[in-house]
C-alpha positions in Angstrom: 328.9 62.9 -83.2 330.4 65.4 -85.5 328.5 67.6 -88.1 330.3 68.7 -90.9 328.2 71.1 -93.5 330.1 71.7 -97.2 328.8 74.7 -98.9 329.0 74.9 -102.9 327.6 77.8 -104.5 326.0 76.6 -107.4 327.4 78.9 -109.3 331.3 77.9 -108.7 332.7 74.8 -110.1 336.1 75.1 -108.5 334.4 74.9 -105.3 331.7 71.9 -106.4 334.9 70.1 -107.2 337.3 70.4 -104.0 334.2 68.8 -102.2 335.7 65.4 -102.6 338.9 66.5 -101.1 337.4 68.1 -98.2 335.0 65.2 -97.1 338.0 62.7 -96.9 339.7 65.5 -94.8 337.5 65.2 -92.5 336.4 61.5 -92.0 340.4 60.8 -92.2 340.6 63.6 -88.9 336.9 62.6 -87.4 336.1 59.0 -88.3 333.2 57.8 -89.5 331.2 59.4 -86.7 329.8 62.6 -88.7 327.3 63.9 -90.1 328.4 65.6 -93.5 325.8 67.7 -95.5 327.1 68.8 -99.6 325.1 71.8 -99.7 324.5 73.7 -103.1 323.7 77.2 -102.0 322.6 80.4 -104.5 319.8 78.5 -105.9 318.4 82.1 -106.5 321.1 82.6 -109.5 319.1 79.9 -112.4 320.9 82.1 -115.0 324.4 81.2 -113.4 324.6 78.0 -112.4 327.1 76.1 -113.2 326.7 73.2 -111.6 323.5 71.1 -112.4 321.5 69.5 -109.4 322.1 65.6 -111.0 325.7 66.2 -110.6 326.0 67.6 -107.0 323.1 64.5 -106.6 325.2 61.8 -108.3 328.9 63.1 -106.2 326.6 63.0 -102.6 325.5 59.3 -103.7 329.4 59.0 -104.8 330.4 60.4 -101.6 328.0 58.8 -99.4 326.8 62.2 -97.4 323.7 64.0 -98.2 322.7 66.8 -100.1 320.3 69.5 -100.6 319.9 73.0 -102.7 319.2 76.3 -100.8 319.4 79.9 -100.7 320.1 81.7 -98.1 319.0 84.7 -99.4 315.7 84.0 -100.6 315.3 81.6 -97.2 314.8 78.4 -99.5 315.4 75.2 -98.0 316.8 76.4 -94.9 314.6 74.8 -92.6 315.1 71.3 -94.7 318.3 71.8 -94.2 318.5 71.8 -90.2 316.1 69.3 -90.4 317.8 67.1 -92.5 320.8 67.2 -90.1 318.3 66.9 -87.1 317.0 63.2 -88.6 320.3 62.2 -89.1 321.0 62.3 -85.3 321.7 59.3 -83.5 318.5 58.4 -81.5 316.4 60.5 -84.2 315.1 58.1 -86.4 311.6 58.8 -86.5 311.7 62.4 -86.9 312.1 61.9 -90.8 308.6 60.4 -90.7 307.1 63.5 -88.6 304.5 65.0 -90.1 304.9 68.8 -91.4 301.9 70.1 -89.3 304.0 68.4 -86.1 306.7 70.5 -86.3 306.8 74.2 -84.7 308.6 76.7 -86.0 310.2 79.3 -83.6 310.6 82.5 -84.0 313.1 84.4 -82.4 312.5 88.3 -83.5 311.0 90.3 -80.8 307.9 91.2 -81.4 308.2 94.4 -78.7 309.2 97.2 -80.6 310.5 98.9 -77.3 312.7 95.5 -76.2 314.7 94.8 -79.5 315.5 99.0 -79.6 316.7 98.6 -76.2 318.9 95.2 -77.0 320.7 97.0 -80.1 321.6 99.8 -77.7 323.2 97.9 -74.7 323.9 94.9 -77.2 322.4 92.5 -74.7 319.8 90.1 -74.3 316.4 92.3 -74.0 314.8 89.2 -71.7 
């Protein structure tokens, strides 16, 4: 099972239209065994979109992959994201119906002031 992830910034048509052309790029070279995601990122820029969320909605349903909005810099929809993907999964069915206060989110950042200084300075693991 492949995943293939296409990014669109909201805010650039000439990207929001190669989309077609990429996604039968890849299920001519993969098959139909992957997992494609048209995602809409920038969602922070309203004053500069140029591509409305009905039309990336209506190419996804076109294209038969799925499709979200996020930002990346303002952390929106990230996690939907991954967990979008994560459904999609063979053998994954039923997390789509898991409920929110099932899931645990993990955090990664150190929370040892002392361990992440000395990981930046020998640019290892501090574990």
């Amino acid at each position: 099972m492949d995943f293939t992830n296409f990014r669109f910034d909201i805010v650039g048509r000439q990207s929001f239209q190669n989309t077609s052309k990429w996604i039968e790029e890849v299920r001519t070279e993969r098959g139909s065994d992957v997992i494609i995601v048209l995602v809409g990122n920038k969602t922070d820029l309203v004053d500069k979109r140029q591509v409305s969320i009905e039309e990336a909605e209506a190419k996804a349903r076109d294209l038969h992959v799925m499709f979200i909005e996020t930002s990346a810099k303002a952390g929106f929809n990230i996690k939907a994201l991954f967990r979008k993907i994560a459904a999609a999964l063979p053998g994954m069915e039923t997390l789509s119906s898991t409920k929110q206060e099932d899931m645990v989110d993990v955090n990664l950042k150190s929370t040892n002031a002392n361990a992440s200084q000395s990981q930046q300075q020998s640019g290892g693991c501090a574990c």
